[in-house]
Every structure is written in structure tokens, then in C-alpha cells.
N, C-alpha and C positions, 0 to 999 in steps of 0.2 A: 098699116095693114095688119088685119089679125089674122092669123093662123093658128091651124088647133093640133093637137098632139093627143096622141094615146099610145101609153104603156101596156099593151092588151096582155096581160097573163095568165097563167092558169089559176091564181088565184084571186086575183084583181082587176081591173082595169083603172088607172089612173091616167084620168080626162084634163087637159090645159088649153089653155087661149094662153095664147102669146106674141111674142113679136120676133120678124129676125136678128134682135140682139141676143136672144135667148132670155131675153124676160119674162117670167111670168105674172100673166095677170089676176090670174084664179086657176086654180086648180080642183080638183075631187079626187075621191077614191073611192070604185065603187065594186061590191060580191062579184065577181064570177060565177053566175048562176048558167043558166041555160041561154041559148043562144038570144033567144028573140024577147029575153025579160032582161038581159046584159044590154044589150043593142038599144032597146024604148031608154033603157035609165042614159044612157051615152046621149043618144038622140037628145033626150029632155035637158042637158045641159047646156050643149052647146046649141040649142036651139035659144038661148037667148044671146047670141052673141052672131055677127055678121063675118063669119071666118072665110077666106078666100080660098084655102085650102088646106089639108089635113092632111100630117103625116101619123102613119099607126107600126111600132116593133109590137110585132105579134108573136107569141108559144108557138110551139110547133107538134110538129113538123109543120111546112107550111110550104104547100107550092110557088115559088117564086119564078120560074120561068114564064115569062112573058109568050112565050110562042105557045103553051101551054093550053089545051082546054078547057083546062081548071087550075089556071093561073089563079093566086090570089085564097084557095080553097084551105082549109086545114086540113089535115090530111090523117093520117096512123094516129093521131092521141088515144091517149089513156081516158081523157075526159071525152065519154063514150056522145054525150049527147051536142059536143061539139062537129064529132068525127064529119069530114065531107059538107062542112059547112063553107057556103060562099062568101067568107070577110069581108074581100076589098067588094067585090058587088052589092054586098048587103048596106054596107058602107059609102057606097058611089049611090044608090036611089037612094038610101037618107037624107044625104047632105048635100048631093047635086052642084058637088065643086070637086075638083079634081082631087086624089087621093094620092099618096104616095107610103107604099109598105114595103116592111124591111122587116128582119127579125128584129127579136127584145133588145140580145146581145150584139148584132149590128150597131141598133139605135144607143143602144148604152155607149160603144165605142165611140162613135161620132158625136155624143152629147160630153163625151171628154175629151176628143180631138178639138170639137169646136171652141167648149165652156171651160171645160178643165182642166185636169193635169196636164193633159197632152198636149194642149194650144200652141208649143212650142217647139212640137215637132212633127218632121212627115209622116210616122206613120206609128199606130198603137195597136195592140192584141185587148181587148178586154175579155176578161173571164171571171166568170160568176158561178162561184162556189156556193149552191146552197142545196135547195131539195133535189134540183141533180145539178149538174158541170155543163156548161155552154159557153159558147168565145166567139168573137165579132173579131171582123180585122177591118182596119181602116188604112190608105194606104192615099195621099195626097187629097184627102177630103170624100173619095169614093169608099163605100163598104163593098167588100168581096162576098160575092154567091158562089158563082160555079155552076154547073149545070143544077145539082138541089145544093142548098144551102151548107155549109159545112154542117156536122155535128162531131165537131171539137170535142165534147165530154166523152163520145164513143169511142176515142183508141183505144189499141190496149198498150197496158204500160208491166214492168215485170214484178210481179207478184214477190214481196220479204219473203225468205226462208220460213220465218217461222211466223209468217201470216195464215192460219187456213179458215179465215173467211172465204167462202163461196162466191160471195158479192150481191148484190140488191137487184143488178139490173136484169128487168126479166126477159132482154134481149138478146144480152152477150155473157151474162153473168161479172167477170171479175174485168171488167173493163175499167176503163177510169173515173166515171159515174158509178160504177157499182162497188169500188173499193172506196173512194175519197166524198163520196157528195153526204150532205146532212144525212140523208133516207143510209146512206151507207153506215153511219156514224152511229146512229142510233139501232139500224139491224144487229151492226157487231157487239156494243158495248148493253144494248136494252136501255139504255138512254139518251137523250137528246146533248147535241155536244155543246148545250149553256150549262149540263149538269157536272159537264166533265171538264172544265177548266183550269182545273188544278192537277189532271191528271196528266203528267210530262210527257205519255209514252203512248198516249192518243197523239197529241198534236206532232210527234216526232213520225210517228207512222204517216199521218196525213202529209207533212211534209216534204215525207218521203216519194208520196206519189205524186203530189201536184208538181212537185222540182223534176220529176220525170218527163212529164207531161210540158215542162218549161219549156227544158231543150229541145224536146221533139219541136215544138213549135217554132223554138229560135233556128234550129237548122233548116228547116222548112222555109218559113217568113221572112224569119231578120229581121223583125220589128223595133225602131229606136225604145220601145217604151211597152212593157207588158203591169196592168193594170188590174190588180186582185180584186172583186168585189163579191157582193151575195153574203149570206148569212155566216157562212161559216167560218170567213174572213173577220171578222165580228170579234174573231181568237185574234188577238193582235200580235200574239209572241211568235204568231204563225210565219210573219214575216222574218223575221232576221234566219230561222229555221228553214225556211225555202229558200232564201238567198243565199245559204252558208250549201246546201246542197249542191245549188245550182252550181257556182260557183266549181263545186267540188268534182261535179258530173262534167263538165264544160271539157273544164282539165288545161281552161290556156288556147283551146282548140281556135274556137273564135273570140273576139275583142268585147265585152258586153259595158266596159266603161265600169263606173260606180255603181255599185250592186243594189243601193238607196235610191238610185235616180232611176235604174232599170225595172226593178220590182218594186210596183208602189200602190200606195191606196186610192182610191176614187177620190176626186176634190168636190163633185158637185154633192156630197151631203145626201144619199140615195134620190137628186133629181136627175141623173145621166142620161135616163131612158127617156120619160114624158121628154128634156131637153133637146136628145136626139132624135125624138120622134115630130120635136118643131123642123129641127133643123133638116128633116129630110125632104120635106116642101122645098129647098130652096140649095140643099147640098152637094151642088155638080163637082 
């Protein structure tokens, strides 16, 4: 049986044929252009292939209530010519086989529940550090929504003393998207943070708010397994510095086991999402 997947983002979409092992058989990567020149290049792929059904993690914001009038719709984006577009619809007359959508970072969580690091246990956070902060939770093979989807990157967390960034996001301003994410990284410092690698006192700053942001989640959730992805995770020193936080913030409070087996990196090699976007066809 093939099933197709899509990574639908704000800057890509990458398209798979696969199988419920999570194999793939081909894959693509194709512009995020405008809805209905994005949609024909999707279409023309998997139109050579005989798919039974198709899971898609979509950008957001994105209506996911089922009871909804405009279930399945994109909703407030930034990517203006998206805005109030009908996805899963557009999606269901294309291909005219049943659809199943989730967010990016849902589908990311579950394609490491299933395929990856996480395989080994009931339940993971994924979080994706890059042009902003988003998190999927998965929790015995189901992804959580809620009435709209969480958006994890939007708490707020407490701003350093002697931080006076303003923050990036043009929503809440100094939230956790708007202090920690790349767009933050490069508002604060006027460069992108591949240029600042070697600067100690960037990644101690960022590390300070993502380990923020940790806890909130662990006292919340209690996830066995919280999983770093996205670009700015890319910093790899980043890790032992969020865990030495966490850790620190925690204080003993709750139990979190090995700080290396709790805070860890993506195993599928950035395939998570396309992965979890197989596995939602099939993921009760």
C-alpha cells in the first residue's frame, strides 16, 4: 500500500510516497510559492504514483477543529497570499483519497515517536528552533490539538536582566519566539546565528530561554523524552547548555532521569516531518 506525505511549510513543501514502515520511496522538495502554483507542483508528483491516502503537517496557524466551518483552512499567516486558504479541501478534490492533517510540529513528533528517537517510549515533545519556535506533543501514538492547536513558541518566559532586546515577534513582542528563535537571533546580534558560532554568550543567552521554556513544558506535560530540532539547534554546544539549565531550574523538583536521554536531538536526519506526515494516515 502507498501513502503519500507532505511537509507543507512556509518555505517548502516536501512531497513522499511511502509505506507504513516508514519507508520511503521518493521524495521532493518543492518553493512555497503561491497557493494554487504550490498545489499543481504537489499534484504533478504524486500523480504518478497510485497513493491510498495522504497525510499532510501543515504551517500555521491552521484550523484544525473538525466541527469547524473552515476546518482544515490556514488561517492569520504572515504568508499573506496563503491567508484563508482551504488546504485539506484543496487537497481532498486533487487527490480524491482520504486526507489526514496535523501541524508541521505535530507530524515532526510522531515521525520520532514512530521512526526515531522516541520509538521507545509513551510519549515525546518535539520542538523546532529555527525562523520561529513551535512543539507537537505526542502522547501513546496520538498528537494533541486542543480546541486550536497549541502554539508552544508563544509563552512568555522571563526576560535576563541585562537582556533589552525588545524581541522580533510582531505579536507579543519578548515572548519565546521573539527572544530565542533564528529571526530573534539575527534581529538582536545583525547576524544570522551560523555567523555567530563561536560567540559563547549568544548560545548561553539562548540557552537560557529555551531551558525556560523546557520546564514550563515539563511541569505541564511530563513528557518521557523532549526532542530539539530546527535550525538553530544546528549549534550543537546548545545541548549540554540547556540541559545544565534545566537541570538547574528543575531544582530536584520533578524526576527527569538522564539529562542525555531527556534532551536530545532528532534521529530521523531532518526526515521527521514528511515521516510523520506518512504516518498520520495510519496513526491511531
Amino acid at each position: 500500500m502507498l501513502l503519500g506525505g507532505i511537509e507543507a511549510g512556509g518555505t517548502k513543501f516536501v512531497c513522499a510516497v511511502g509505506d507504513d514502515s516508514g519507508r520511503i520511496i521518493n521524495k521532493i522538495s518543492l518553493p512555497t510559492v503561491d497557493p494554487e502554483e504550490t498545489i499543481k507542483a504537489v499534484r504533478e508528483f504524486f500523480n504518478t504514483y497510485s497513493i491510498e491516502a495522504l497525510g499532510v503537517g501543515s504551517f500555521g496557524p491552521i484550523d484544525l477543529d473538525v466541527d469547524s466551518e473552515t476546518y482544515g483552512t490556514i488561517l492569520n499567516t504572515p504568508k499573506t497570499k496563503w491567508k484563508h486558504y482551504d488546504l485539506l479541501g484543496n487537497l481532498k478534490r486533487a487527490f480524491q483519497v482520504p486526507v489526514y492533517l496535523d501541524t508541521d510540529v505535530n507530524a515532526a513528533a510522531l515521525g520520532e515517536y514512530k521512526y526515531g528517537v522516541a520509538s521507545d517510549v509513551k510519549s515525546c515533545l518535539y520542538i523546532t528552533v529555527g525562523t520561529g519556535i513551535g512543539a507537537g506533543f505526542v502522547q501513546d501514538g496520538k498528537t494533541y490539538i486542543g480546541k486550536n492547536h497549541p502554539e508552544m513558541g508563544h509563552i512568555f518566559v522571563q526576560q535576563r536582566e541585562d537582556d533589552t532586546f525588545a524581541g522580533s515577534c510582531p505579536y507579543h513582542g519578548a515572548c519565546l519566539e521573539g527572544l530565542a528563535s533564528g529571526t530573534a537571533i539575527e534581529k538582536r546580534y545583525g547576524q544570522k546565528g551560523v555567523s555567530l558560532s563561536d560567540k559563547e554568550e549568544v548560545w548561553e543567552l539562548e540557552a537560557y530561554y529555551l531551558a525556560q521554556a523546557i520546564v514550563n513544558y515539563t511541569m505541564i506535560l511530563s513528557p518521557e523524552m523532549i526532542i530539539l530540532g530546527g535550525g538553530v539547534m544546528k549549534q550543537e554546544n546548545l545541548y549540554p547548555l540547556i540541559r545544565e539549565k534545566v537541570l538547574e531550574l528543575v531544582n530536584g523538583y520533578v524526576e527527569i532521569g538522564s539529562r542525555s536521554e531527556f534532551i536530545v536531538a532528532p534521529g530521523l536526519a531532518d526526515e521527521q516531518g514528511v515521516k510523520g506526515a506518512l504516518a498520520l494516515t495510519f496513526g491511531e
